[in-house]
Wavefront OBJ file of the C-alpha trace (Angstrom):
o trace
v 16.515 26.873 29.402
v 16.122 23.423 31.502
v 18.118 20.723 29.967
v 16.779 17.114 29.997
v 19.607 16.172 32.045
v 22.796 18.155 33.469
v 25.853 15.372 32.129
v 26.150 14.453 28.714
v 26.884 10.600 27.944
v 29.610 10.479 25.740
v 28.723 7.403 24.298
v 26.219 7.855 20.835
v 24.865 4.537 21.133
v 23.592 5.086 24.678
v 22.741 8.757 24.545
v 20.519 8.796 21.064
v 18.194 6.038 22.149
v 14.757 7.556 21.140
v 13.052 6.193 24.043
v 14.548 8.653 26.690
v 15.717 11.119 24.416
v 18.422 14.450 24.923
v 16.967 17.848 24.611
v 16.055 20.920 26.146
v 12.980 22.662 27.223
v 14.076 26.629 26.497
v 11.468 29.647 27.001
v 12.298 32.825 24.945
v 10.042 34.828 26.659
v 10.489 34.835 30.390
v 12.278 37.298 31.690
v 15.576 37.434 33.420
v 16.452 39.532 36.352
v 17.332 43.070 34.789
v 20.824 44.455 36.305
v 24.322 43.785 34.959
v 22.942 41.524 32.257
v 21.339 44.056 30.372
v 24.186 45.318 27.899
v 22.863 48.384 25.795
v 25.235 48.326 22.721
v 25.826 46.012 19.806
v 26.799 42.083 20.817
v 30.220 40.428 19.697
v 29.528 37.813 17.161
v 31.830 34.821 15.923
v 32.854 35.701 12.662
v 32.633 32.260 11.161
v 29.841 31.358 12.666
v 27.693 33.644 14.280
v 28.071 32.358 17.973
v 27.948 35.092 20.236
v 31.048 35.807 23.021
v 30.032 34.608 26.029
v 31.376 33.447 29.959
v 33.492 30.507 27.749
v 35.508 32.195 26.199
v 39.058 32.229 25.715
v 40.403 35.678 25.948
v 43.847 36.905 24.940
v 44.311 39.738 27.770
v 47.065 41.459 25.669
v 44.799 41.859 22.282
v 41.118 41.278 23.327
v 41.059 38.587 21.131
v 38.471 36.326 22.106
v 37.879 32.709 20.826
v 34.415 31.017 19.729
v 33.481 27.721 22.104
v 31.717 26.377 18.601
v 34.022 26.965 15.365
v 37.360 27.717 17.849
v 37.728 30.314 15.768
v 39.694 33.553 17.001
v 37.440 37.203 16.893
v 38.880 40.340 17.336
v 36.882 42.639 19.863
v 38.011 45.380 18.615
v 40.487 46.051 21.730
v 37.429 46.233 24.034
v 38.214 43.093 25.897
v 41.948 43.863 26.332
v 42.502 43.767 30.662
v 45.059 43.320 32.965
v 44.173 39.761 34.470
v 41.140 37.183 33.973
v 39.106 38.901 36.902
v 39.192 42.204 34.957
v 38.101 40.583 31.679
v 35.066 39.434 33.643
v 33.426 42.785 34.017
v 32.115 42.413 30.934
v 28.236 41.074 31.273
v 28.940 38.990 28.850
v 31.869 37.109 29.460
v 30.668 36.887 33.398
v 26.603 35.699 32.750
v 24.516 33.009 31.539
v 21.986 34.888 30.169
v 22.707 38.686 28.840
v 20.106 41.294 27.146
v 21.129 43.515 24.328
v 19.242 46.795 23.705
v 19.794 47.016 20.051
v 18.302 50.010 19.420
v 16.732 52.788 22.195
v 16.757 52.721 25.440
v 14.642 49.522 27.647
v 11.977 51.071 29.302
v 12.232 51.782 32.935
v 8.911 50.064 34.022
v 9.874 46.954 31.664
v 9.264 44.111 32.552
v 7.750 44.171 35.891
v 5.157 46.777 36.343
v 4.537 47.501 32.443
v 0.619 46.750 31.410
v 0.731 46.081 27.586
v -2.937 47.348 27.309
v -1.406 50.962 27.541
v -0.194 50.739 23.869
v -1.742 47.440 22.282
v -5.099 48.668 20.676
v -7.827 45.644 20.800
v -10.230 44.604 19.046
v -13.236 43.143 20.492
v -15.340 40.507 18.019
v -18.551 39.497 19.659
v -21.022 36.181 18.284
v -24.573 37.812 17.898
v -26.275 34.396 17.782
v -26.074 33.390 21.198
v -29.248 32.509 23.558
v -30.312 34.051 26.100
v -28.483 32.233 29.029
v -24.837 32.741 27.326
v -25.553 36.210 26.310
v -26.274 37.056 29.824
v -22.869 35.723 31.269
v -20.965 37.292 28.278
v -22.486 40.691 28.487
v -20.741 40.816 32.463
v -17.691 39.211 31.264
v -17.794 42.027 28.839
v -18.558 44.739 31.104
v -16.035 43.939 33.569
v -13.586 43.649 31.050
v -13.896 47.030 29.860
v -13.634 48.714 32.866
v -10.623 46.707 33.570
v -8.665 48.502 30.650
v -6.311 51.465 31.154
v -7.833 54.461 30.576
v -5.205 55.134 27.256
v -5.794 51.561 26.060
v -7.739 52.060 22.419
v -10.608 49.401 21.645
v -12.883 48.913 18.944
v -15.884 46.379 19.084
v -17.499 44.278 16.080
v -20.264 41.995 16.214
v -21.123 39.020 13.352
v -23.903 36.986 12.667
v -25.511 36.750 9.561
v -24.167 40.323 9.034
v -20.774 42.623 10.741
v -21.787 45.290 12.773
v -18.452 47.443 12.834
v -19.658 50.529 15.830
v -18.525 53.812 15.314
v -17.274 56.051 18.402
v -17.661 59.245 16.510
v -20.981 60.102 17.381
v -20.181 60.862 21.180
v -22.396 59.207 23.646
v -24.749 57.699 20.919
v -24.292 53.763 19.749
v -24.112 53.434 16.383
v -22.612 50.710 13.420
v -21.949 50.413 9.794
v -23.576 47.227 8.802
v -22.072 45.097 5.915
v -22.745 42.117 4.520
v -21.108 38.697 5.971
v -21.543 36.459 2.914
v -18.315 37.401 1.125
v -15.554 39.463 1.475
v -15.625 43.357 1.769
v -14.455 45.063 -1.740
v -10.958 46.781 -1.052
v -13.409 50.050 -2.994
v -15.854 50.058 0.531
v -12.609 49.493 3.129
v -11.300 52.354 1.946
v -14.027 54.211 1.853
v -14.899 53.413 5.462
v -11.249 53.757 6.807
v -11.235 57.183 4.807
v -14.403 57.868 6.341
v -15.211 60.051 9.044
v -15.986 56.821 11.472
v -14.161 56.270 14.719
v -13.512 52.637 15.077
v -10.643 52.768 17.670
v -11.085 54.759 20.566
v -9.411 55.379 23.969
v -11.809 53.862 26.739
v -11.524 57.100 28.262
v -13.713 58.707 25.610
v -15.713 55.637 24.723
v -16.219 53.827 27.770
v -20.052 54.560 28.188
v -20.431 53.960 24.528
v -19.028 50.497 25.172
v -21.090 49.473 27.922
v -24.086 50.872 25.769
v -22.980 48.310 22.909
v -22.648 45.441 25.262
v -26.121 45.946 27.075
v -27.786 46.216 23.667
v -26.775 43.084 22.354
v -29.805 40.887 22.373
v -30.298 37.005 22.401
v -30.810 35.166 19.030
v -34.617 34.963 18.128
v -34.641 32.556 14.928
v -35.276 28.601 16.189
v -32.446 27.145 14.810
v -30.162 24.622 16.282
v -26.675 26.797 17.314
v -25.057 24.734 14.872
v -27.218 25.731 12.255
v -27.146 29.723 12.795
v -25.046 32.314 9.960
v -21.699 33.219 11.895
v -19.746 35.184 9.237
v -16.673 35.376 11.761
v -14.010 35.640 8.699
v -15.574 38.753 7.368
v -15.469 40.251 10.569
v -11.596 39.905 11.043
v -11.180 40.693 7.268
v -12.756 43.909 8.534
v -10.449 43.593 11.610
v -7.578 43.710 10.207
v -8.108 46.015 7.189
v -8.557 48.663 10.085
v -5.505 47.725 11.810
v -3.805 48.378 8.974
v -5.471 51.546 8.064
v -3.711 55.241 7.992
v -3.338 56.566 11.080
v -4.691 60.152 12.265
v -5.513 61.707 15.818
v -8.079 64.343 16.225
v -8.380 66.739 18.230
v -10.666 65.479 21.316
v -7.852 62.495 21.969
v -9.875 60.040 20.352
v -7.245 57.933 18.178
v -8.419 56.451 14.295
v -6.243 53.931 13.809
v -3.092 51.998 15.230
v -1.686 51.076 12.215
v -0.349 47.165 13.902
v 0.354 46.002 16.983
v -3.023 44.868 18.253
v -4.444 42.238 19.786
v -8.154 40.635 18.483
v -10.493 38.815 21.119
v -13.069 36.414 19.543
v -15.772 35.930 21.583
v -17.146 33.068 20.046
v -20.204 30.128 20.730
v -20.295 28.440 17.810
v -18.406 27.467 14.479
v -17.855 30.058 11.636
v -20.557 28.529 8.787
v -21.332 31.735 6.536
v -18.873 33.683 4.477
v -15.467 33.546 4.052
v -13.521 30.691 5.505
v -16.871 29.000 6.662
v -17.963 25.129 6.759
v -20.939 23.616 6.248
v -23.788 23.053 9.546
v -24.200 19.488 9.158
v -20.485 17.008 8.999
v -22.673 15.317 6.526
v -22.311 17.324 3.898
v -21.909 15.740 0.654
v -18.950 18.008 0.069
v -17.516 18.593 3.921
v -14.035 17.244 3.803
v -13.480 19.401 0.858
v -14.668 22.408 2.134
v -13.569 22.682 5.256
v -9.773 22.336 3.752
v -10.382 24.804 1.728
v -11.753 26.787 5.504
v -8.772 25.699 7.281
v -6.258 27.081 4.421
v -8.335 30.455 4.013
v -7.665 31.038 8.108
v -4.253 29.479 8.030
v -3.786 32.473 5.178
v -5.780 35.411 7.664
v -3.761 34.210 10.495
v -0.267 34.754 8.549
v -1.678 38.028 7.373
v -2.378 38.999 10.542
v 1.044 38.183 12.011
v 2.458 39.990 9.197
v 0.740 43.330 10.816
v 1.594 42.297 14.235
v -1.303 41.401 14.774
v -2.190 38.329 17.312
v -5.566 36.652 17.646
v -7.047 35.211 20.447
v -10.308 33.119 19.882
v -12.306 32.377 23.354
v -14.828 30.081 22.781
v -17.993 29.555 25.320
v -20.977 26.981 25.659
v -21.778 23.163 24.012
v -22.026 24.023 20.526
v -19.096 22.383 18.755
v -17.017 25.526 17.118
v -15.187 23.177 14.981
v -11.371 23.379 16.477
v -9.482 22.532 13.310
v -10.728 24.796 11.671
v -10.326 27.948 13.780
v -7.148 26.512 15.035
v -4.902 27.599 12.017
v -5.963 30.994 12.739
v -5.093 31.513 16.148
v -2.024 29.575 15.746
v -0.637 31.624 13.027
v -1.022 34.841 14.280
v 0.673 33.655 17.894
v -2.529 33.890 19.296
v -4.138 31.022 21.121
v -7.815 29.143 20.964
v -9.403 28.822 24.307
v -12.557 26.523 25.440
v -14.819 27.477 28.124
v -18.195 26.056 29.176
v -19.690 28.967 29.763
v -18.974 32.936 29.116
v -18.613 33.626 32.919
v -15.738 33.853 35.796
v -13.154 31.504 33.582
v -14.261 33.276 30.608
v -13.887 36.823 31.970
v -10.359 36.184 33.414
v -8.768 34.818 30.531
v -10.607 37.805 28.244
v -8.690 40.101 30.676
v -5.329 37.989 30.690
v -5.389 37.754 27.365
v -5.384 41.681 26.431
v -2.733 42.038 29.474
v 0.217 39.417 27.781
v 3.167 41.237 27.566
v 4.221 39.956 23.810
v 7.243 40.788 21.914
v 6.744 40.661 17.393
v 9.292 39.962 14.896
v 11.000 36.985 16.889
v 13.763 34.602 15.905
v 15.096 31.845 17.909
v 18.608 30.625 16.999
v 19.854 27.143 18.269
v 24.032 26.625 18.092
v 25.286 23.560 19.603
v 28.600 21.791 19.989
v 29.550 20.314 16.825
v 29.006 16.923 18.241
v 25.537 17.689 18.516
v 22.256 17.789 16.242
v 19.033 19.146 16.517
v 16.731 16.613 15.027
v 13.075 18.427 15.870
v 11.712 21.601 17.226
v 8.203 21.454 18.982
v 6.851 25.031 19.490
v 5.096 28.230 18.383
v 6.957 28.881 15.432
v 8.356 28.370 11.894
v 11.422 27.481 10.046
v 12.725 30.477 9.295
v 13.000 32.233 5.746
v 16.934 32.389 4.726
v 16.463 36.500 4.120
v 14.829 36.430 7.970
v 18.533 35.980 9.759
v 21.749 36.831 9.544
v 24.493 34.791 7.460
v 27.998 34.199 8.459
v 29.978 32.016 6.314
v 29.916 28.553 8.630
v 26.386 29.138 10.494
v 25.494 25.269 11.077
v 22.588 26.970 13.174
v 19.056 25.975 13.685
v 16.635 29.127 13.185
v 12.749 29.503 13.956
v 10.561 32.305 13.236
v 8.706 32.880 16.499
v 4.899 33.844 16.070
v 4.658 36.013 19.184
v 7.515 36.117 22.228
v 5.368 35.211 25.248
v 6.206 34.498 28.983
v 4.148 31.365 28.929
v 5.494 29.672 25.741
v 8.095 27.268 25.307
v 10.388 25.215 22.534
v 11.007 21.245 23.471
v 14.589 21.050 21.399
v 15.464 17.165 20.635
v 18.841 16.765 19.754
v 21.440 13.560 18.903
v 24.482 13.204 19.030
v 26.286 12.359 15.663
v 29.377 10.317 17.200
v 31.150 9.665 20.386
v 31.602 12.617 22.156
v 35.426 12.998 22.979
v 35.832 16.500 25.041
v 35.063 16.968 28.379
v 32.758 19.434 27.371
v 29.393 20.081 25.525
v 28.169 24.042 24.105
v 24.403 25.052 23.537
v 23.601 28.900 23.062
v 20.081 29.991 22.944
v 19.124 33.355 21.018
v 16.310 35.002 20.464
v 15.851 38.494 18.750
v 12.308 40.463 19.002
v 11.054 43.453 19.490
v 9.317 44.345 22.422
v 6.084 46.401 22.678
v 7.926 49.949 22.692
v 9.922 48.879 19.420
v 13.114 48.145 21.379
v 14.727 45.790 19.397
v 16.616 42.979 22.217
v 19.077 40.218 21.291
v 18.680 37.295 24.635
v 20.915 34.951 24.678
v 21.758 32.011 26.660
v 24.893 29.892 26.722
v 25.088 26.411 28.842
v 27.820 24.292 29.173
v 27.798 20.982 30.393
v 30.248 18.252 31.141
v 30.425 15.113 29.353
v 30.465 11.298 31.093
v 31.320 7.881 30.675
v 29.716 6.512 33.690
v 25.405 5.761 32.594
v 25.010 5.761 36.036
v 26.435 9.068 36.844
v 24.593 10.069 33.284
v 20.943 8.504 34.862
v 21.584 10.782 38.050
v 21.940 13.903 36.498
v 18.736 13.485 34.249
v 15.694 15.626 34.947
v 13.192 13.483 35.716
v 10.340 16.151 35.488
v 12.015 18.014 32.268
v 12.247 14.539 30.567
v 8.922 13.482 31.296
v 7.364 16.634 29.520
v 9.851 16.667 26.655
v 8.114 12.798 26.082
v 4.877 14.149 26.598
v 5.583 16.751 23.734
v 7.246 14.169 21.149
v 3.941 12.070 22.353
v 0.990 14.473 21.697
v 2.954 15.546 18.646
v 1.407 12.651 17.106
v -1.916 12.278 18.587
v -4.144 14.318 16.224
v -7.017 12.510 16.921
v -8.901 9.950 18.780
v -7.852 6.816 17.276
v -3.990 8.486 17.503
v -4.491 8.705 21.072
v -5.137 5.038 21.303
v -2.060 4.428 19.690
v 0.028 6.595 21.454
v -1.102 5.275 25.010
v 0.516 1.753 23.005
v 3.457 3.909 22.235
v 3.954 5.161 26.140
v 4.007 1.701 27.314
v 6.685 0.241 24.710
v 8.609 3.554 25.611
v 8.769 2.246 29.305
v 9.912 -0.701 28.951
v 12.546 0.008 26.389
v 13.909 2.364 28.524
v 13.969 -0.349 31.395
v 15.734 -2.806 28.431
v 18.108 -0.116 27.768
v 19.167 1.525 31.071
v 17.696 -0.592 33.986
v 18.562 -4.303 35.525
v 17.325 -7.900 34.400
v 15.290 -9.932 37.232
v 17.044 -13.277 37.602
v 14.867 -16.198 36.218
v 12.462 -13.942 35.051
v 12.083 -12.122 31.596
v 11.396 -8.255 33.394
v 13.387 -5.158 33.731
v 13.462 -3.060 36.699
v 13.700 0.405 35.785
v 16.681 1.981 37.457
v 15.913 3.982 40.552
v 17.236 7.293 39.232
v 14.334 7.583 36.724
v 11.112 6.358 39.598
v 9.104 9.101 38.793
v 9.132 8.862 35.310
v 6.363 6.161 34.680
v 4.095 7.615 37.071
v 4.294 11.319 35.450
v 3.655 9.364 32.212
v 1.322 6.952 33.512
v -0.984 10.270 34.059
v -0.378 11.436 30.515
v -2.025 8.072 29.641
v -4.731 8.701 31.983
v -5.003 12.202 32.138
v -6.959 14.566 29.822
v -4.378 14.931 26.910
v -4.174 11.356 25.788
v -6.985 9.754 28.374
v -10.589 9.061 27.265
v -12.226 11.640 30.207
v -12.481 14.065 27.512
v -16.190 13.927 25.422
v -16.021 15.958 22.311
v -12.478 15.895 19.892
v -12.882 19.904 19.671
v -11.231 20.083 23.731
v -8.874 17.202 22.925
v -7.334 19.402 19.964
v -7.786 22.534 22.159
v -5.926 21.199 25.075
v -3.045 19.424 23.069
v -2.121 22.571 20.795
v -2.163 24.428 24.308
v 0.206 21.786 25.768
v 2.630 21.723 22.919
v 3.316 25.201 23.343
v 2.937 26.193 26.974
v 5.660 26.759 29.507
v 7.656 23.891 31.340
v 5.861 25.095 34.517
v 1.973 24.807 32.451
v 2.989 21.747 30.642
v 3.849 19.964 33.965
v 0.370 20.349 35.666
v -1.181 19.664 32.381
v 0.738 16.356 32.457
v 0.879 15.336 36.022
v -0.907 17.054 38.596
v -0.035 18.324 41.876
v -1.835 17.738 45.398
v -2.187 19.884 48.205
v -3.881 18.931 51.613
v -5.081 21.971 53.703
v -3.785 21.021 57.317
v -4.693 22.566 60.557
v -3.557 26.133 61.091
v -3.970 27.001 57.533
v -1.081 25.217 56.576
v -1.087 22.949 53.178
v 0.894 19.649 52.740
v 2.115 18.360 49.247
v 0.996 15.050 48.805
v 1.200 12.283 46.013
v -1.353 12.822 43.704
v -3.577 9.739 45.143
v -6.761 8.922 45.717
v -6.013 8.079 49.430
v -5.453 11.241 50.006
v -8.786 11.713 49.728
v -9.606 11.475 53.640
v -12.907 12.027 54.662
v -12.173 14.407 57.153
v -9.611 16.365 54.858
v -10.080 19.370 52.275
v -7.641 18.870 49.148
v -6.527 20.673 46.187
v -5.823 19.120 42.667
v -3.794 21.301 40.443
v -4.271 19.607 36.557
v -3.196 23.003 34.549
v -6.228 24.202 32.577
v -8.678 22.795 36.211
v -7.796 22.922 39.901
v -10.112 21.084 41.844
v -10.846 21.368 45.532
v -12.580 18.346 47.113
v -13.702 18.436 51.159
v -14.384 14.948 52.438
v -18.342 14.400 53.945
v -16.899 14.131 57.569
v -15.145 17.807 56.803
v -18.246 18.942 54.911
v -20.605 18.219 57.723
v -18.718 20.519 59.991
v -20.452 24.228 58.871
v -17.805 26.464 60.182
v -14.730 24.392 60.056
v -15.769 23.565 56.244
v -16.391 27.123 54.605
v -13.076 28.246 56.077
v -11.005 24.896 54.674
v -13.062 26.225 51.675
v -11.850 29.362 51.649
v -8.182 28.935 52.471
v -8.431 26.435 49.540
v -9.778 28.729 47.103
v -7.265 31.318 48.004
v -4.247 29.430 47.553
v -5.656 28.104 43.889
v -6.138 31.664 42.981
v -2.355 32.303 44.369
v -1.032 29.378 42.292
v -2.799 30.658 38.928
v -2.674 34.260 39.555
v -0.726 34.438 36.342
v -1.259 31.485 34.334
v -2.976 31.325 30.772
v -6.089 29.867 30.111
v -6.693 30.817 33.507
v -8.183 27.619 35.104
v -11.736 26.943 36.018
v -11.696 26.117 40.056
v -14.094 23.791 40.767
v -15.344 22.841 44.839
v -16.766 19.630 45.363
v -17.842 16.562 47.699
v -17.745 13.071 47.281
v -18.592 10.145 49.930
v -15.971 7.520 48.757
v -17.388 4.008 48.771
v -15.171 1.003 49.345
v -14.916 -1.358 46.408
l 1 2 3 4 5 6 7 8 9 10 11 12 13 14 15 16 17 18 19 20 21 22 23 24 25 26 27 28 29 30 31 32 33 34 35 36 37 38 39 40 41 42 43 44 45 46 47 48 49 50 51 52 53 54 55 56 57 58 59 60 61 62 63 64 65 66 67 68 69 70 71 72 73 74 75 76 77 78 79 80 81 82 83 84 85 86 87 88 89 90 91 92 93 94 95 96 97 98 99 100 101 102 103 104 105 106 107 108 109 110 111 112 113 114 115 116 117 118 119 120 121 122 123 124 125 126 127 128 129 130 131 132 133 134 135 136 137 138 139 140 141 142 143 144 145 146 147 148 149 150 151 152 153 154 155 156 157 158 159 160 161 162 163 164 165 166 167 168 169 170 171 172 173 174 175 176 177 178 179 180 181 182 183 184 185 186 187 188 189 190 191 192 193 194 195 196 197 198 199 200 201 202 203 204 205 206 207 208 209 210 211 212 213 214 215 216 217 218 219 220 221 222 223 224 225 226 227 228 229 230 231 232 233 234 235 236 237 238 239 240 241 242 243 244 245 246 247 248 249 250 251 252 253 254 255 256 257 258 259 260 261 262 263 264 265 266 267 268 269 270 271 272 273 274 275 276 277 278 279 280 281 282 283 284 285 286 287 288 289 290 291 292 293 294 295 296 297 298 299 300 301 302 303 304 305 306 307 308 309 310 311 312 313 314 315 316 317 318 319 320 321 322 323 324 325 326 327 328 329 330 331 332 333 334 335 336 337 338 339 340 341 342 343 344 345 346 347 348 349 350 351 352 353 354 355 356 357 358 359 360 361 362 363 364 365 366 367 368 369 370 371 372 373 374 375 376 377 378 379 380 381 382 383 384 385 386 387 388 389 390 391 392 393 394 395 396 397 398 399 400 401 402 403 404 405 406 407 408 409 410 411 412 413 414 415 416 417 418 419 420 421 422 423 424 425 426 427 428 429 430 431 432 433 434 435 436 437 438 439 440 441 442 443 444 445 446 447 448 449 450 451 452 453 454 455 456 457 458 459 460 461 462 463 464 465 466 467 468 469 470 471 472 473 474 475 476 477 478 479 480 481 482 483 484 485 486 487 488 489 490 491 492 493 494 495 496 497 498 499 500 501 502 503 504 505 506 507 508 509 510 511 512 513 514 515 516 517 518 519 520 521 522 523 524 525 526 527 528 529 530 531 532 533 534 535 536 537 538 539 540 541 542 543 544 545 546 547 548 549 550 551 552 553 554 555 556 557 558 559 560 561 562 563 564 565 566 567 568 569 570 571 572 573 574 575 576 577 578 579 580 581 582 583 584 585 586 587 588 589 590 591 592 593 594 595 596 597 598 599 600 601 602 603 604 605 606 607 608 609 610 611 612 613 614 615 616 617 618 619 620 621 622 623 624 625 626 627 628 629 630 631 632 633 634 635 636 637 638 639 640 641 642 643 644 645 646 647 648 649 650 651 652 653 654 655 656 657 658 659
């Protein structure tokens, strides 16, 4: 969890102005160094109001007693926490650690979560467009490839294709390719899913008894041959996950030769898309001019808002990775990815990016069934949640007879995700002292149930200036950015939030910085310097800049921002420069263009792009050049090994003119 700032002003007045904002950037997901803070037996909970016992506590040495930080209310531990002095009582994970692990239920896996590849027991589903041309199909077809013989040999796949028609292939007849073809136009009849689940077809197979039958399927895929705009071409992409799914769900049953029928949940589906779904179930019209558009593609973006959910439901997350120019209508497909906890990707092409994110995708460790609980200091409200999740159902969480917590139903539990918390306070803040605890329940691929939870404490101030020192500069400028592209749904929103940024500036100079004698300006106080150039970029910058063409990567790039990690959400904001020096070396520079030097190589890090730019004096020497080049590429691969959407690293040179 990373706190906007590390004091609390006491003062509500000060504190709650919207401008700056209090909050918290907290990430379920990532993971925690395993050791003493992994406690394998039940937690001890508050029983008033839920809080769990943590390094706060009060503890009675004589009766193990301990008392809650939020309600003050006294909990009996059941005589575990009875010790001789306040060092003893600290061998308890719990009452000695920030951030503590319960194993519910079994036993966490030795390789978790280091060395664990998720592909080993997440079955996935591979959904391929058929009505691609020749040039994409080509690229896709080795992204494909590769991908397959990246799997683990246990890892259990299935393939689908969709055009005008789903093409669901069958592994049962050994080395030999073969599909049952259905129609795309409507829904399958719950009569022929049966029939084919109950069927003697093999739809999920190990890629250690299919693998030559996959790379069959992928080299027979052939360009489309009709003349028809991409736009214009049949996708029936809903009936394909409708079939999807329906074998996810299926019975399961292992025969004899290790080749595995069905998974019943837990998978993961890749879309490999290149245009918009326009046939079938969940489809829009070709043309936006439509008499009837606006209508029907609600009624789209509810059906796949309604698939996604039912997916989730089954565990199931989809991923949609989409590839060429052919808009694939965003809001529509959105829904569907976002429900399910999956995420929708834009490429330009189907080849390196493409490949690595098909292959980062299938490899995210994700945990199901998550809810994230927010308790804070009484003092303190949550006023808005910005993340990949829900409100959660009252029958989804525990009750305790004064919970005043705030509860989200996570859609997947993800490294790379994160929650931007805004909070208020709802007077002046009298103790010395401010509570926030963080859990988060899931289960994790092995169906280990884990409660993580997180407890921060932080002191309270009267001094602003003492409050503007301890603020975050970096945390509060992507908690903005969040509340910001919250808003920004479109085009003309963008316009009107770049207004917004600028009014948000200079309040915040009004409110916490000096007046200029004789003049009517504000300086903004020096603790907060960075903060109008990080969101100067965020004006400038891709998410609510006009360098972006089409609307479909403006809503791509802003659902990806509003849910990615503090660490993603930074570079998408501002981004980070890198000068390659001489030995090898690489200096961090402010992300100008006069550090653009002819005679330099530099790297721009922008989140979802990192470009690397050689100057023409650099560029004209051969041999000093390719190996800038190289040491340039190889530390942009280093800084993204893990990140998702893996970027697209682009070389280039440009001979700066003077203006």
């Amino acid at each position: 969890a990373l706190s906007l700032q590390l004091k609390v002003l006491k003062h509500k007045k000060l504190v709650n102005i919207s401008s700056l904002g209090f909050g918290a950037l907290v990430s379920p997901g990532r993971e925690i160094t395993p050791g003493p803070q992994i406690v394998e037996r039940d937690p001890h909970r508050c029983q008033s109001c839920g809080a769990y016992a943590n390094l706060y506590c009060e503890v009675l040495l004589g009766s193990g007693q301990w008392q809650c930080v939020f309600c003050k209310k006294l909990n009996s531990s059941g005589g575990e926490y009875i010790a001789p002095s306040r060092e003893a009582v600290r061998r308890w994970p719990e009452l000695s650690s920030l951030a503590i692990d319960y194993v519910l239920n079994g036993t966490m896996h030795p390789l978790f979560p280091q060395a664990f590849d998720s592909r080993t027991t997440t079955p996935i589903f591979i959904i391929i467009d058929e009505c691609l041309d020749e040039g994409h199909l080509q690229y896709l077809q080795g992204s494909l490839h590769a991908f397959i013989d990246s799997l683990p040999p246990t890892t259990r796949v299935g393939i689908i294709s969709y055009g005008r028609t789903v093409s669901v292939y069958d592994f049962s007849e050994g080395s030999t390719a073969s599909a049952d073809v259905l129609p795309g136009g409507r829904s399958p009849t719950q009569e022929f899913l049966k029939a084919m689940i109950n069927g003697t077809g093999i739809y999920l197979s190990p890629v250690r008894a299919s693998l030559p039958v996959a790379h069959t399927i992928f080299s027979s895929l052939r360009p489309y041959r009709q003349k028809l705009p991409e736009a214009s071409r049949d996708r029936c992409l809903g009936t394909a996950l409708e079939v999807a799914l329906a074998i996810i769900q299926g019975p399961s049953a292992e025969l004899s030769h290790g080749i595995i029928k069905r998974p019943g949940g837990n998978c993961r589906i890749l879309v490999c898309a290149g245009g918009p779904n326009t046939y079938g179930p969940g489809s829009v019209p070709y043309s936006f001019s439509h008499p009837n558009y606006s209508y029907l593609e609600k009624t789209a973006i509810k059906w796949m808002e309604h698939l996604g959910h039912e997916a989730q439901r089954h565990n199931t997350v989809v991923d949609i990775l989409c590839a060429g120019t052919c808009p694939i209508r965003a809001s529509v497909l959105q829904p569907l990815a976002k429900c399910s906890g999956g995420v929708l990707v834009l490429h330009d092409d189907f080849g390196e990016a493409f490949g690595v994110n098909l292959q980062r995708a299938s490899s995210r460790v994700a945990g199901s069934h998550g809810l994230f609980e927010i308790r804070c200091s009484d003092d303190i409200l949550v006023t808005q949640i910005i993340g990949p999740g829900k409100e959660a159902p009252i029958d989804a969480r525990e009750t305790f007879k004064n919970d005043s917590s705030t509860c989200i139903q996570m859609l997947s539990v993800e490294e790379t995700q994160s929650f931007a918390v805004s909070m208020e306070t709802r007077c002046d803040i009298k103790s010395d002292y401010v509570f926030f605890q963080f859990a988060i329940r899931f289960s994790t691929v092995f169906q280990v149930e884990i409660s993580r939870v997180i407890t921060i404490r932080l002191p309270t101030v009267d001094s602003v200036s003492t409050y503007l020192e301890s603020i975050q500069e970096d945390v509060a400028s992507v908690l903005i950015a969040k509340r910001t592209l919250l808003h920004a749904k479109c085009a003309s929103d963008a316009v009107d939030m770049r207004l917004t940024i600028d009014e948000r500036v200079k309040d915040i100079a009004f409110k916490f910085g000096s007046h200029l004698s004789e003049l009517k300006l504000y300086r903004l106080p020096k603790e907060l310097s960075s903060l109008p150039e990080n969101l100067f970029h965020l004006k400038r910058g891709p998410l609510l800049g006009s360098i972006i063409g089409h609307e479909d990567e403006r809503s791509t790039l802003r659902d990806i921002f509003l849910n990615a990690s503090f660490d993603l959400s930074l570079r998408l904001l501002a981004p980070r420069c890198l000068m390659h020096c001489e030995g090898g070396t690489f200096e961090e520079l402010p992300a100008y263009d006069l550090a653009m030097q002819s005679n330099a190589a530099v790297i721009l890090d922008h989140g979802t792009d990192v470009f690397i730019w050689l100057g023409t004096e650099l560029a004209a020497q051969e041999g000093r050049s390719e190996a800038a080049l190289a040491a340039c590429r190889t530390l942009a691969e280093e800084l993204t090994e893990t990140r998702f959407p893996a970027p697209r690293i682009l070389s280039f040179k440009v001979c700066l003119v003077p203006s």
